[in-house]
C-alpha positions in Angstrom: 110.8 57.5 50.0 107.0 56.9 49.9 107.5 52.8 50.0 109.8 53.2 52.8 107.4 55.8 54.7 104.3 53.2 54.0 107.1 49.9 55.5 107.5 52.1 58.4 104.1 53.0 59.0 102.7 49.7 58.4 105.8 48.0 60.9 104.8 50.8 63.4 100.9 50.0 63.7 101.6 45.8 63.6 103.5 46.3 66.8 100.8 48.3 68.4 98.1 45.8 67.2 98.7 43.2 70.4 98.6 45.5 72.9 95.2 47.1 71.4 93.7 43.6 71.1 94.5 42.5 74.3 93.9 45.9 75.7 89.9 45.4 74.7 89.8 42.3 75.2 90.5 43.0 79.0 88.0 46.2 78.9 85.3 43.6 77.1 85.7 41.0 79.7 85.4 43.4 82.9 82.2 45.0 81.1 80.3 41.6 80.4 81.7 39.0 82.6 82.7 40.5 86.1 80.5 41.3 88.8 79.4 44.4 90.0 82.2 43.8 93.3 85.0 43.1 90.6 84.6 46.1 89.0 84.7 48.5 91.9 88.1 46.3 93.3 89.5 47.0 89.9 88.9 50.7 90.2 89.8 50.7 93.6 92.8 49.4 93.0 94.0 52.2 91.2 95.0 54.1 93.9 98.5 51.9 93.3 98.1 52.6 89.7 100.6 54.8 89.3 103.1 53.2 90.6 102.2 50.3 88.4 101.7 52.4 85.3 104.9 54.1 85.9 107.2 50.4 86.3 105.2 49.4 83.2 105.8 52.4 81.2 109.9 52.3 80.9 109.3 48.9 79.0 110.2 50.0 75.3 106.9 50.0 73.9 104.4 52.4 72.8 102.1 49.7 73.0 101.6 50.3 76.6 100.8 54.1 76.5 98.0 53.4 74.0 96.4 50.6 76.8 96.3 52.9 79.4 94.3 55.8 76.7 92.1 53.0 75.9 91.7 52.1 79.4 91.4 55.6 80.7 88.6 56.4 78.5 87.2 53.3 79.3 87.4 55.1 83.1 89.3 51.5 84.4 92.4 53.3 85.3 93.1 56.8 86.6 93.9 59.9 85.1 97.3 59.7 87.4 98.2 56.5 86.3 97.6 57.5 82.8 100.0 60.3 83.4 102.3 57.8 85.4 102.6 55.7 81.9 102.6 59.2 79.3 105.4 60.6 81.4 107.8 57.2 82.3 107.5 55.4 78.6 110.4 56.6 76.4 109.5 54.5 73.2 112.8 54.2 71.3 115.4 55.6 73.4 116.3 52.3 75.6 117.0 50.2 72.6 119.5 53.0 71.2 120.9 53.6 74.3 122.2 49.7 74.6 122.9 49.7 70.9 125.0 52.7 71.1 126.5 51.0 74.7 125.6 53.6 76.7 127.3 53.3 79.9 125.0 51.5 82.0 124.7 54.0 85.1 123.7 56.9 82.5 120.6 54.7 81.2 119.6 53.8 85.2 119.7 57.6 86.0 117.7 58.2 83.0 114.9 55.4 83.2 114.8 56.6 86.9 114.5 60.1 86.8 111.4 59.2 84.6 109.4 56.7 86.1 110.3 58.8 89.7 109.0 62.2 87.6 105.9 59.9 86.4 104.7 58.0 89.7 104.7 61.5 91.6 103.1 63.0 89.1 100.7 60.4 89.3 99.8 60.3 92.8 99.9 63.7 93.1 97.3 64.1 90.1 95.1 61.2 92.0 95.5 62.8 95.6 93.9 66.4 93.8 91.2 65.1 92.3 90.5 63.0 94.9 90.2 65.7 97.6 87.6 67.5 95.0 85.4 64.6 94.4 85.7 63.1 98.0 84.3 59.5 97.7 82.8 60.2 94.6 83.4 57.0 92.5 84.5 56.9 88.5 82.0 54.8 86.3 82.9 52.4 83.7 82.5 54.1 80.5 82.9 51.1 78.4 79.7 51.1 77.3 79.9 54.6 75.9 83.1 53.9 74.2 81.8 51.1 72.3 78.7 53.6 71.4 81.3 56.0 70.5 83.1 53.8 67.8 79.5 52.8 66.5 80.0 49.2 67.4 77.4 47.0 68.8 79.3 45.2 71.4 77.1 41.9 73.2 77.5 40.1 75.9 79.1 36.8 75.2 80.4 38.1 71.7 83.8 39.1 73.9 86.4 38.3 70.7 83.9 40.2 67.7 84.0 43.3 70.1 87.5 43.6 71.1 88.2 42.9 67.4 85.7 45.4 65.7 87.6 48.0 68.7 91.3 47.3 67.5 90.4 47.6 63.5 88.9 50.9 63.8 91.7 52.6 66.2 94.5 50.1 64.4 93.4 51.8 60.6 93.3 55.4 62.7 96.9 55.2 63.8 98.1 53.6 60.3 96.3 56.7 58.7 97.2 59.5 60.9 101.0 57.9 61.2 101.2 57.8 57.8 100.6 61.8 57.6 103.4 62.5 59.9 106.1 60.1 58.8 105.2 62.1 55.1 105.4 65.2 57.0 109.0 64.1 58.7 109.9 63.0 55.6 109.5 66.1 53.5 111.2 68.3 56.4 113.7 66.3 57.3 114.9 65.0 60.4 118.3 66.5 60.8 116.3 70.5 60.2 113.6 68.9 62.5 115.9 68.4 65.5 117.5 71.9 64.6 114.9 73.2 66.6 115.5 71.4 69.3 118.8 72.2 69.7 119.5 75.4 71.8 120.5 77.5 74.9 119.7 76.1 78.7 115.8 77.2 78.6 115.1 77.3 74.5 116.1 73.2 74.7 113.6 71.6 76.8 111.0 74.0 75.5 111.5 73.3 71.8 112.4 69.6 72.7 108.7 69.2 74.6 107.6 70.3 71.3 108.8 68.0 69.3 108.5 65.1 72.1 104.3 65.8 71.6 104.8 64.9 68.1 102.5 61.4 68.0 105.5 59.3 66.4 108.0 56.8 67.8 110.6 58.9 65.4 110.4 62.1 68.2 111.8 59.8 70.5 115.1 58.8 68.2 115.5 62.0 66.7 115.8 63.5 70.7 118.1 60.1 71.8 120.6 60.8 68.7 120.7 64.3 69.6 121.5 64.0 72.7 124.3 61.3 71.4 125.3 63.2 69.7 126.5 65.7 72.3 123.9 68.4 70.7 121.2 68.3 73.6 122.0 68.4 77.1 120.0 65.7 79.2 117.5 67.7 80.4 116.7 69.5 76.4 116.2 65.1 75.5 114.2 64.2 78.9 111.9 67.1 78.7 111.1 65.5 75.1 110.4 62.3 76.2 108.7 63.4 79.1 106.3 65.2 77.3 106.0 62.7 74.9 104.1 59.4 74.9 104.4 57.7 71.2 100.5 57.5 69.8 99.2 57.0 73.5 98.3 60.8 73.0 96.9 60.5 69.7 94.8 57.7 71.0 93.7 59.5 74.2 92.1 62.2 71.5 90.6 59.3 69.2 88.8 57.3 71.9 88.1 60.0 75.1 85.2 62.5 73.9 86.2 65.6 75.9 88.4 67.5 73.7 88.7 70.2 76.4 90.0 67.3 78.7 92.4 66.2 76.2 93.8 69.6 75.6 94.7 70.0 79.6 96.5 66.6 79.4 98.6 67.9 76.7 99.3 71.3 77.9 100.3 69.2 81.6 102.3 66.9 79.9 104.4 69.3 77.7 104.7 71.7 80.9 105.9 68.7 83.3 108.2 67.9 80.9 109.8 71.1 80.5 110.2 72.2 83.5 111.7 68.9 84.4 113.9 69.0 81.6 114.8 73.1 82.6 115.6 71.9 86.5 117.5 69.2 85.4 119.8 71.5 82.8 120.4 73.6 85.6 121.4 70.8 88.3 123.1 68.6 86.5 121.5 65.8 87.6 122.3 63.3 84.3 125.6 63.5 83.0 
């Protein structure tokens, strides 16, 4: 059990290691080698974001919900497009669904109830704290990121930085993924998705627990289920609404405020249920 924990872990983390390299290689190049003006486009431009980030996150990847922690810490992208990606990416679930042949209309309802739940989410998010800070501007934080992981990032050095960046968050992941696959594999999945399996309101809220755990396995353990005929729709959506692979357990890694981290959580997990809740009681998937 332990070699195939460590194979998992290790093939988990070697497909998140592209997206983190590119990822800070695109944070290293807009610190050292744009303008001033190129910067503040960039950041203006993320009044869109969330419409971008929500498009980009149904892609099955985790790799993309890590980018946009990296980059939200980094303060290029906005807190609603970093909810936009959180709340639309579903990790495993579209690659089961076509596997299992899913009929095709039930996967379009359910990729578009997600990114529609994610881009409002978003905007709305941006359009609050918006009207609190007025034209109040975000600053690039890059520079305190790179303070933050102890590395000494210089100008013209682009590659070494956004290197040194990926190996210490690549070796966090590995480590803190390893933990929980050990933990899911001493529980178990099948008593793990026990409790998520329950009564119109104890669903979604026990699923949007387990969606928060920081592992692509929440995400197939809630797609079987649901398969299976054992969670309703909205019990698996308010699951992978909540959840966002290790883009969460990134956010915490790289973004200082632990108070700010905590709120993102707590918004995430509450979205999700009471998306998943409204949609148990509509019947909007079938």
């Amino acid at each position: 059990m332990i070699q195939d924990i460590i194979l998992d872990t290790l093939i988990d983390g070697i497909k998140l290691f592209p997206f983190l390299f590119l990822t800070y290689l695109v944070m290293e190049y807009v610190e050292h080698k744009t303008s001033d003006r190129a910067g503040k486009m960039m950041q203006k431009s993320g009044k869109w974001g969330p419409f971008l980030g929500g498009v980009l996150g149904i892609i099955p990847q985790c790799g993309f919900s890590t980018a946009a922690s990296n980059l939200y810490a980094g303060g290029i992208i906005t807190l609603g497009t970093l909810f936009a990606v959180f709340l639309s990416t579903s990790d495993e679930m579209l690659p089961i669904f076509i596997s299992e042949q899913v009929p095709f209309i039930t996967i379009v309802r359910i990729l578009a109830v997600k990114v529609v739940i994610g881009i409002s989410a978003g905007f709305l998010m941006d359009w609050v704290i918006r009207r609190k800070k007025g034209n109040e501007t975000e600053k690039l934080k890059i520079d305190h990121l790179c303070e933050h992981q102890h590395c000494h990032c210089q100008e013209g050095n682009i590659l070494k930085s956004a290197l040194s960046h990926t190996l210490q968050i690549f070796l966090f992941v590995i480590l803190i993924t390893f933990l929980i696959n050990l933990m899911i594999g001493g529980i178990g999945e099948e008593k793990l998705a026990g409790f998520a399996s329950g009564k119109m309101f104890l669903g979604p809220l026990l699923a949007g627990v387990l969606g928060l755990i920081p592992n692509c396995a929440s995400s197939v353990v809630l797609t079987q289920l649901y398969l299976e005929g054992v969670l309703g729709a909205g019990s698996m959506l308010a699951g992978l609404l909540a959840g966002s692979g290790v883009g969460l357990l990134v956010l915490f890694r790289v973004n200082d405020s632990l108070k700010e981290n905590i709120k993102i959580t707590l918004l995430l997990y509450t979205i999700g249920v009471i998306s998943g809740i409204f949609i148990e009681m509509t019947g909007l998937i079938f």
